[in-house]
N, C-alpha and C positions, 0 to 999 in steps of 0.2 A: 947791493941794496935793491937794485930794480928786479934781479932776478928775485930775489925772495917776496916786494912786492908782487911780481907776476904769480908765483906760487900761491901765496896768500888769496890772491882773485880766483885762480882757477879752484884752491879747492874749498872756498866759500860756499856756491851752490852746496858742495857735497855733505860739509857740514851744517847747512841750515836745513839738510832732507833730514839728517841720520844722529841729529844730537837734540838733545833737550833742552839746549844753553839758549838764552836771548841772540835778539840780533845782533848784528859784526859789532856795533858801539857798546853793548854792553858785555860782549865773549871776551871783546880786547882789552877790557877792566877787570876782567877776572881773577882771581887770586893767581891762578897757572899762566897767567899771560902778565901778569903788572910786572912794573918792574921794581928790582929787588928793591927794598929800603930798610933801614938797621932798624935792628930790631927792640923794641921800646920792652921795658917792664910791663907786666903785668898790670900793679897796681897801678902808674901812670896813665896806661891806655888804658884801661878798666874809668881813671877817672874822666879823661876824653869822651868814653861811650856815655858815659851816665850825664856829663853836660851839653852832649847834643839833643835837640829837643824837635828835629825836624827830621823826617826818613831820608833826604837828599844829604843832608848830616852824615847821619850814622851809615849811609852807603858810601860816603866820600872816605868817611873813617877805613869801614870797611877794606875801600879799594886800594886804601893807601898802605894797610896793617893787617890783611885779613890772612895774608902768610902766614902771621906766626901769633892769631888768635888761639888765646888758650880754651880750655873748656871754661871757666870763669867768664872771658872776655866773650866768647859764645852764647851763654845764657846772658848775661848784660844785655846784648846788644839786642837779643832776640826780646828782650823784656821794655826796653827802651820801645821798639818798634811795635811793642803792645799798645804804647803809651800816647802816641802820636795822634795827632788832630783825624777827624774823619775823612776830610778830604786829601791828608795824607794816605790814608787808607786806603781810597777809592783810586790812588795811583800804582800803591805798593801792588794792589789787586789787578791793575791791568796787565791785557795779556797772558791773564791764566798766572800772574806773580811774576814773570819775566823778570821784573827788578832784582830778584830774591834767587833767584836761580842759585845761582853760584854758593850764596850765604846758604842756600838748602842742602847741596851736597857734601858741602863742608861739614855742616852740621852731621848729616846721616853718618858721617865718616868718623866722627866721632863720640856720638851717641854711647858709647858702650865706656867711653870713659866720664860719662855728664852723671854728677849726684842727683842723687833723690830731687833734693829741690829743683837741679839745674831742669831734668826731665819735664817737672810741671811748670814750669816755669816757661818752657818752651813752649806747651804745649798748649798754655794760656794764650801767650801771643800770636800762636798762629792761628786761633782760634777768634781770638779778639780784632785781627784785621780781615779775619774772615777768608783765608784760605785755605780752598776745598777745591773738591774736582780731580778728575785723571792726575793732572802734575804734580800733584798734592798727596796723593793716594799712597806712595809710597814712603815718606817720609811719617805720616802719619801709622802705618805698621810700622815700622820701625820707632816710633813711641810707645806704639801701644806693648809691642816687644819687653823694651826697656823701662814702661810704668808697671809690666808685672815681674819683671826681674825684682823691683826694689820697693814694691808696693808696702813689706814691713819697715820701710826708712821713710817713708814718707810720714811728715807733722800732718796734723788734723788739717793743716790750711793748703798744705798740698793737696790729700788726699780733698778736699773738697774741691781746689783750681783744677784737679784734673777730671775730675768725674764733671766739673760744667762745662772744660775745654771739648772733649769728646764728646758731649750730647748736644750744645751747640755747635759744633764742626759739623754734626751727622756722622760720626764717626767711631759711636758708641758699640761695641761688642757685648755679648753675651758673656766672655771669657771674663771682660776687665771688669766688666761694672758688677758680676758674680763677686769679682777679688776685691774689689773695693768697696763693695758691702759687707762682707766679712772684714774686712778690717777696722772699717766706722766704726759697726753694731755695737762692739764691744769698750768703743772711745770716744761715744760725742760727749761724757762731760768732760773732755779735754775741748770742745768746740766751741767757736766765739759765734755770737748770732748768725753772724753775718753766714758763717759757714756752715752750721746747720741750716740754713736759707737753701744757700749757694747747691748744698748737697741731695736736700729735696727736691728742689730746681731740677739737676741735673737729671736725677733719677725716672721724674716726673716727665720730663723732654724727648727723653731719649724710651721711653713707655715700654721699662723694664724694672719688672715686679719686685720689687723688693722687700715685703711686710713687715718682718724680722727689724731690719733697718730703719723703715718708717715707724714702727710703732718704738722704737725707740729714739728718735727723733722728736717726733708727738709729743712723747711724754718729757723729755727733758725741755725741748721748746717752753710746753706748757707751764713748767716751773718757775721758766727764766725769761716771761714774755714781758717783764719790766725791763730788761735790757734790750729789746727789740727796738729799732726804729719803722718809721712806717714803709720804709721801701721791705723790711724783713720779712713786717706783718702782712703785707697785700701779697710778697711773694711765696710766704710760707702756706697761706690760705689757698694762693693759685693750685701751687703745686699738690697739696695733699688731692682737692680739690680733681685736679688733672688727673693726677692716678687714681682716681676712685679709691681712695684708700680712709674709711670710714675711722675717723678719731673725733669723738663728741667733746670730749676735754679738751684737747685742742682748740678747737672751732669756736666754745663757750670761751675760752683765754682769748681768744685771739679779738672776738668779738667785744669781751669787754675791753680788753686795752686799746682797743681802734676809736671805739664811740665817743673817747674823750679828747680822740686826738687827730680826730679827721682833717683840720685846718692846716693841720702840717702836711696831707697827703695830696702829692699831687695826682692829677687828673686821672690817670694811666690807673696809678694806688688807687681812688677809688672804684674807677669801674673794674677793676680785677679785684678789688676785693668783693663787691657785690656780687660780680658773676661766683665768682668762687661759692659763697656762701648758697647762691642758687644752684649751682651748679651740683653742690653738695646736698641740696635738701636740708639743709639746717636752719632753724627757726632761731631770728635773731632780730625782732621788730624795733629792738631800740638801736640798733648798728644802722638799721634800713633807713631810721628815720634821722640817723646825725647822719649820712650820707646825701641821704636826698637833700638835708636842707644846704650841707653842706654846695652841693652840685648847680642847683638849681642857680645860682648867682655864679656860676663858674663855667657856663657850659660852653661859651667861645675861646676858652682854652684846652677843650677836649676836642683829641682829633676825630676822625669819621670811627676808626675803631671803637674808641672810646664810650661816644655817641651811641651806637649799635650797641656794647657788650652792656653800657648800663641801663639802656632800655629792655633788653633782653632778661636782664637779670629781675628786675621790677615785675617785668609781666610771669618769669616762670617764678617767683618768690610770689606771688599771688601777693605784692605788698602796694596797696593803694599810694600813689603819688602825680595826683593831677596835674601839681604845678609842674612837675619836676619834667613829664608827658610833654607837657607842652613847650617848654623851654627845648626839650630835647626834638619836636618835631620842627617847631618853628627856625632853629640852626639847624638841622638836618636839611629843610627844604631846600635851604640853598645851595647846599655843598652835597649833593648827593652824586655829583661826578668823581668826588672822591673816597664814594666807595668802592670797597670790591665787591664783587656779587653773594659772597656769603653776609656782607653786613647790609647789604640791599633787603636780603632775603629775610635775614633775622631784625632790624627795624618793623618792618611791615608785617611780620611776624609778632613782636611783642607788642604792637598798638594793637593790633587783630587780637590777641589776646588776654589784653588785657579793657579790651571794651572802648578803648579809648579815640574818640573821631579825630580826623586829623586828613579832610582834605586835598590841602594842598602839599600835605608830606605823601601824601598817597598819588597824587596828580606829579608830583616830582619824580618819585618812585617808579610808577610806568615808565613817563618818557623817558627816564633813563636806562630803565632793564629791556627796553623793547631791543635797541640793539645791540646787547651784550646777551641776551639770553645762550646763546651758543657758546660761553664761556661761563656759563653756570653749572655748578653739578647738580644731580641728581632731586640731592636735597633741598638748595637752593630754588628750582624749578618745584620742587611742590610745596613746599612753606611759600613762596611766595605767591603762588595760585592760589593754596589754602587762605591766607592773609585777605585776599581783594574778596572772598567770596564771603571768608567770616563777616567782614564790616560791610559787605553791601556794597561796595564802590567799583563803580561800571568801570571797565579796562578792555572795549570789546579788543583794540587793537593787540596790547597785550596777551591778555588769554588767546588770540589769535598765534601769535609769538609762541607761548610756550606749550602750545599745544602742539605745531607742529616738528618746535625741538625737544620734544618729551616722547613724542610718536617713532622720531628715529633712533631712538635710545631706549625703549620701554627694557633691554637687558641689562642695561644701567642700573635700576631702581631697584631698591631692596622692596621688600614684600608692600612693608608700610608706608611708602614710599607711594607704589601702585595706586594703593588704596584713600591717602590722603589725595593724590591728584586725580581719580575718578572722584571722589567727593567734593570738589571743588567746583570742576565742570559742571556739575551735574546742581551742586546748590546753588552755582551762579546762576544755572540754565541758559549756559553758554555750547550752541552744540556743535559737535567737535566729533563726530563717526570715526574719524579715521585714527584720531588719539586710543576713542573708548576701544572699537576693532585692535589696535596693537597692546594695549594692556589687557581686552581678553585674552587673546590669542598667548601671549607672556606669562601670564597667572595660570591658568590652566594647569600647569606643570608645577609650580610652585605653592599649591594650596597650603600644603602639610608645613610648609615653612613661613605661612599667615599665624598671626597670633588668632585668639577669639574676635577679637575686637573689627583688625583687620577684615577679618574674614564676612564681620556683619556691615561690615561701612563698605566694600566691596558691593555686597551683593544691594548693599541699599542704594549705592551710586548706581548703578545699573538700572537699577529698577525706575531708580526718581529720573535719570537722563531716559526712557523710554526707550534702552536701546538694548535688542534684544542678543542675547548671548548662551543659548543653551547650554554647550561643552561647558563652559564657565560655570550655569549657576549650577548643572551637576556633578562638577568638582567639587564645588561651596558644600551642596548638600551632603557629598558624602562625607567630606572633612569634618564638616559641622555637628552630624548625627557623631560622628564616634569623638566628639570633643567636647559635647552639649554640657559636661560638669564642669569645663572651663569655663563657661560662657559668663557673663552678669544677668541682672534682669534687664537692661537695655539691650544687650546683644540678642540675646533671644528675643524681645517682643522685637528688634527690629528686623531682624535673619526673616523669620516668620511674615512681617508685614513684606519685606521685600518679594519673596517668593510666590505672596501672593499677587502684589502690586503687580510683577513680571506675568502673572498668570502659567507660574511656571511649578506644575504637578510633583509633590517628591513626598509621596507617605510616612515613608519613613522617617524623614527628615521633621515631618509636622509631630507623628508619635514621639517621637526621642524632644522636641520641645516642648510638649503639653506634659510628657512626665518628668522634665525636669523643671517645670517650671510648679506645677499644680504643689510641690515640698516649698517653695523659695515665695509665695506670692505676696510675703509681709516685706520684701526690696523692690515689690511692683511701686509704680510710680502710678499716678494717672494717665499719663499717654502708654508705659508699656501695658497696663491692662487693655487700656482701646483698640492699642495696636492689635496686641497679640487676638481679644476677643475679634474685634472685624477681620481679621487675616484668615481665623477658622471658619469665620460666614463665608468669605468670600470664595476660600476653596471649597468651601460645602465638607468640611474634615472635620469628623468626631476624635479624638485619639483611640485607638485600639483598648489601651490596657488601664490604662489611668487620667480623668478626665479631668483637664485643669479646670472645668465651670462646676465648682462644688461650692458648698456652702462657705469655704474659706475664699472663695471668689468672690462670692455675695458680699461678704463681711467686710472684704479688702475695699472694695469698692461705697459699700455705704460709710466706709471711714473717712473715705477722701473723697466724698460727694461735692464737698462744695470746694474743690480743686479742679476740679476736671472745665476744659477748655468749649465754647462751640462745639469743636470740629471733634474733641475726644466722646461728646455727649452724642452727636451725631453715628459716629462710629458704636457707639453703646446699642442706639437705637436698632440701626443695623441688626446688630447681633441679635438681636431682642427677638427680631422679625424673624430669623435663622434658626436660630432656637427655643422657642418657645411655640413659632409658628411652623417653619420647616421641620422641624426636626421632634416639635411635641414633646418639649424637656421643659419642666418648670424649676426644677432643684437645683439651686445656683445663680436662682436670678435676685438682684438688687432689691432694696425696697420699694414702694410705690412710690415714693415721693422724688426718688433719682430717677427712674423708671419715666416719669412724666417730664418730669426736667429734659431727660435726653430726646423726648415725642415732640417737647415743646424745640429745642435749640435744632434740630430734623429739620422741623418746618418753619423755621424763622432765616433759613437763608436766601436771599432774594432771588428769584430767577432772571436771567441775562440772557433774554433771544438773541441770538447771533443774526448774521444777514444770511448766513445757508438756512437757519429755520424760517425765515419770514421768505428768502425764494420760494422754500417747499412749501408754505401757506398758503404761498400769491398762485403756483402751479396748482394744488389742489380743489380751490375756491373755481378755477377754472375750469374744475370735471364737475361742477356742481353740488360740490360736496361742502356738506356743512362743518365749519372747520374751529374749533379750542382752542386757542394757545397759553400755554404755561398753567397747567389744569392741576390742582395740588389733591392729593387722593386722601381719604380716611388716614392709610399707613402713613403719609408724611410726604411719600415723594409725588414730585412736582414731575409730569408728562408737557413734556417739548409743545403738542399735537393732539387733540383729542378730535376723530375726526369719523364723522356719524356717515357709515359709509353702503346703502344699499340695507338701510333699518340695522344696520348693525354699530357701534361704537369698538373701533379701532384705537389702539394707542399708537402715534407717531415719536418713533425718535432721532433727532439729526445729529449724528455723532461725528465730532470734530476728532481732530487730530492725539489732542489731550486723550480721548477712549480708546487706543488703538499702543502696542509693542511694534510697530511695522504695521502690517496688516492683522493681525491677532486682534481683539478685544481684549482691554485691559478687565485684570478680576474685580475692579469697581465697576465698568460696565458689564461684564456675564452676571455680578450679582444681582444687580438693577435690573438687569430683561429677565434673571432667573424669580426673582420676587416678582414680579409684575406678572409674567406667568401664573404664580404662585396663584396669585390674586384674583386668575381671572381673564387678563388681558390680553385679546392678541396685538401681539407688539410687531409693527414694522419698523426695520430700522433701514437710516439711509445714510450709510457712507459716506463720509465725505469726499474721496479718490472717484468714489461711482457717478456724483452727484456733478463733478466738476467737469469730467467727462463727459454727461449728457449735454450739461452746460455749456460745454466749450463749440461753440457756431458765432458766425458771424451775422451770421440773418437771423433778426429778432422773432418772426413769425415760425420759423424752422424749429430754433432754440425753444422755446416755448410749446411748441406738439410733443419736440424731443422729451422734456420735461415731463408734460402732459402722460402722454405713453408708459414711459417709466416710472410712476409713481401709479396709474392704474394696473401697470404688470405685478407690483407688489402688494397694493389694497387685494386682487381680484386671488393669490396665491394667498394670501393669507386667510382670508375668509374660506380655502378651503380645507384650514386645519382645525383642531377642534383644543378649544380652550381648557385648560386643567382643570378649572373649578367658576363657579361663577364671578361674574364681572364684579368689581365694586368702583363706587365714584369717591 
């Protein structure tokens, strides 16, 4: 006895390197280790397994009978332990299943003699307590094996237990779920709800195509959706839903059997059924509105998921529900440490969307995404930037946050991706160089893989963020000219405004928009006309071949005259000056009465001396020079500086940061000094970088000649050029 102890110890190490079995307590319970005991009937021990109701049970059974388990008493016991509490579960599951060891290879070893049912049946419960992973892996080919050996024995309610054992295992193949759609197709009216559910479920899970099967699923569901319960109906709607698999009959059934009976759905049911229905694009206002009222008085039994997918669902169903908004921000705010970052992301996302304020769900939101941003993906990182910037609500901390974990990852981001979180920075006017620098530098190469859309919301974020990006915007332009019949009329007037805003040159790019647009100008808006009309002022660009400012231009515009905003009438004005004046075109322009509207909204915007223009006022009063400020001219625009210098009238301009790409003049400033020219005027303009610089001394008497000096170096250079045309006041 001692010696065989000693043996036992020494070759224990060897066996716990080189075998798969549990540790020494549970090797030495094993079927090949227990010791022998007579051997019990079948049916007897069959009824043993079915009255234990605890996993410490059916493993005691096990260790005691597992010798001379039959394949019957196999599948029992394996169904039993389907059956078992969850925190049974959560033990059967430690250790990679340790517990199970033994009862696994048993199993494998007989697999080839297990029926039809016994196979799904197994294949449920391993499923059901959830194990998966390496130890697992092989026990579960060895079903998959054995589920297509006998896939024509399988009843409907197999063939359904094994297609959701496998797609929730993650364990689903291309081989099986192939065979087991061919097998269904031809048999769901043999299926009970629950397994037409169960079968779309799995299909849907496991996100393998099956059309054939689902449209016939669809259709027989649809028939038979009075026997549905509501766990059927929120799962039959998930799943079609989930696979994108387009069945309007369906949807319409499922919708109306739901609306009567949402009381009975719980929390889970309804928000999967919502999203579903959004999910799907399907219009279904009387389901939206028994669910919302349903919800609204229920929402502190929905967990953070819950929470999340039904707000999600409201804001992409475009279905107004204020109270329901609010019920679900005001529970949300509390408990937002128990979201994950995708339902962080999609909350703040469907308020952002759907217009709906919510502070303190927003003020929640931050401080809890600040430090989880590095376990957000891609998406999650731009919906939820897009969110804070849509609604307005400051997060400098935050956008600080995902700015810099979006910057180390810009190869992360799909196209749209890029382009939602440069528009976000850039609407928040949160700046962020080193984010926008990695998502040029990333897009560049990826143009031709931007939608339209993308591609104008790119170059618009750039432009409105002031940060200049050449390579970039002449990727955009080449993409864009040979895409330009994809485009909308907002994509084009705003492509066009961007590349002007940027002051960034591309002819062809401006021709390929004016002749796509001059056919389409009856989907112009009133900002994409302004847009697009001031963009061609501003780069001073006729079109080559076909000229969008035609008489269908005029028309467009006197149609939606009294729609047009300030800032769109101003920009009209503009044009007006460009065209009419610069350019000597009268065919195409507005009537007199929008005409004067846009002269009048020009010169009704207030002017705002800054403390640089009143510096350079207080320096030039110093040279003796008689001096204007905020001097509004015949055409409309308002001079910084009117400053009478040596019998001559100078125009001063003191351009802030707002004027400038870097150091470039933005194309609202070249068109201002180019119109003022136009006019007449010689224009000095003063930097703000040059100004701060002369500026910057410490001795007040110095700083001030400094000043002095350099504002007379630019009066005395200017006066010796010679003005286009005469002066006007």
């Amino acid at each position: 006895m001692r010696l065989a102890l000693r043996v036992a110890s020494t070759a224990w190490p060897l066996l716990q390197r080189h075998t798969r079995c549990a540790p020494l307590k549970l090797l030495l319970r094993s079927p090949s280790l227990a010791v022998h005991t007579r051997a019990m009937p079948e049916r007897e021990l069959n009824s043993l397994i079915i009255g234990a109701t605890r996993a410490r049970e059916l493993l005691s059974l096990y260790e005691k009978h597992g010798r001379t388990f039959t394949r019957v008493n196999l599948s029992t016991c394996w169904s039993r332990l389907g059956r078992v509490s969850p925190a049974d579960r959560i033990w059967l599951r430690s250790d990679d299943g340790a517990p199970l060891f033994a009862l696994r290879e048993q199993t494998s070893r007989k697999l080839s003699t297990l029926e039809a049912r016994n196979v799904s049946g197994t294949a449920h419960a391993l499923a059901k307590i959830g194990l998966r992973g390496p130890a697992w892996t092989s026990l579960w080919k060895d079903l998959e094996r054995a589920a297509l050996k006998r896939r024509s024995e399988f009843k409907p309610q197999e063939l359904s237990n094994t297609a959701w054992a496998f797609a929730a295992a993650g364990y689903a193949t291309t081989a099986l779920f192939d065979a087991i759609a061919a097998e269904c197709a031809g048999r769901v009216r043999e299926f009970k709800p629950q397994e037409l559910c169960n079968t779309a479920w799995a299909f849907a899970t496991a996100g393998h195509a099956a059309p054939a099967l689902l449209d016939a699923i669809g259709k027989e569901s649809a028939e038979r959706m009075h026997e549905f319960n509501a766990q059927d109906l929120a799962n039959t709607a998930w799943a079609f839903a989930t696979a994108g698999h387009a069945d309007s009959a369906l949807f319409d059934a499922i919708g109306t059997a739901s609306s009567g009976r949402v009381r009975k759905f719980k929390p889970q049911e309804l928000a999967n059924t919502a999203w579903a229905f959004a999910t799907a694009g399907h219009a279904a206002p009387a389901l939206f509105d028994a669910i919302r009222t349903e919800s609204v008085g229920r929402v502190r039994e929905f967990n953070s998921q819950d929470l999340a997918n039904t707000a999600w669902a409201f804001a992409t169903a475009g279905h107004t529900a204020p109270a329901l908004l609010d019920a679900i921000g005001k529970a949300s705010a509390g408990r937002v440490g128990e979201f994950n970052p995708q339902g962080l992301g999609n909350t703040a996302w469907a308020f952002a969307k759907a217009g709906h304020t919510a502070p303190a769900l927003f003020d929640a939101i931050a401080t809890e995404s600040i430090g989880r941003v590095c376990v957000f993906a891609p998406q999650n990182l731009a919906s939820t930037a897009w969110a804070f910037a849509t609604v307005g609500h400051a997060a400098p901390v935050l956008l600080d946050a995902i700015s810099k974990e979006s910057a180390c990852r810009v190869r992360e981001f799909k196209p749209q991706e890029l382009a939602i979180t440069a528009w976000a920075f850039a609407t928040a006017d949160h700046a962020a160089p080193a984010l926008f620098d990695a998502i040029g530098a990333e897009s560049v190469g990826r143009v031709r893989k931007f939608t339209p859309q993308a591609l104008s919301i790119m170059a618009w974020a750039f432009a409105t963020a002031g940060h200049a990006a050449p390579a970039l915007l002449d990727a955009i332009g080449k993409g864009s000219a040979e895409r330009v019949r994809e485009f909308n009329a907002q994509d084009l007037a705003n492509t066009a405004w961007a590349f002007a805003t940027a002051g960034h040159a591309d002819p062809a790019l401006l021709d390929a928009i004016g002749t796509e647009s001059s056919g389409r100008l009856r989907e112009f808006q009133p900002q994409e006309l302004a847009n697009t009309a001031w963009a061609y002022a501003a780069m001073d660009h006729l079109p080559a071949e076909s000229c969008v400012f035609d008489q269908d231009f005029a028309r467009r515009c006197d149609a939606l005259a009294h729609e047009f905003s300030i800032k769109e009438l101003s920009q009209l004005h503009q044009w007006r000056l460009w065209y009419a004046g610069e350019r000597s075109c009268s065919d195409g322009l507005p009537g007199a009465a929008l005409l004067a509207r846009s002269d009048a909204a020009f010169q009704s915007v207030e002017p705002q001396p800054s403390r640089k223009q009143r510096e350079v006022a207080k320096a030039l009063l110093s040279l003796g020079a008689s001096v204007q400020q905020e001097v509004v001219l015949e055409e409309g625009y308002s001079l910084d500086l009117v400053v009478d210098w040596r019998g001559e009238r100078l125009a001063v301009e003191v351009d802030g940061p707002s004027h400038f790409v870097g150091r470039e003049p933005t194309a609202s400033t070249l068109l201002k000094r180019r119109q003022l020219e136009i006019f007449g005027w010689r224009l000095v303009a003063v930097p703000y970088w040059e100004w701060d610089e002369i500026a910057r001394h410490p001795d007040q008497s110095t700083r001030d000649r400094r000043c002095a000096d350099y504002l007379s170096s630019l009066l005395e250079e200017k006066m010796r050029s010679t003005p286009r045309s005469g002066s006007s006041d």
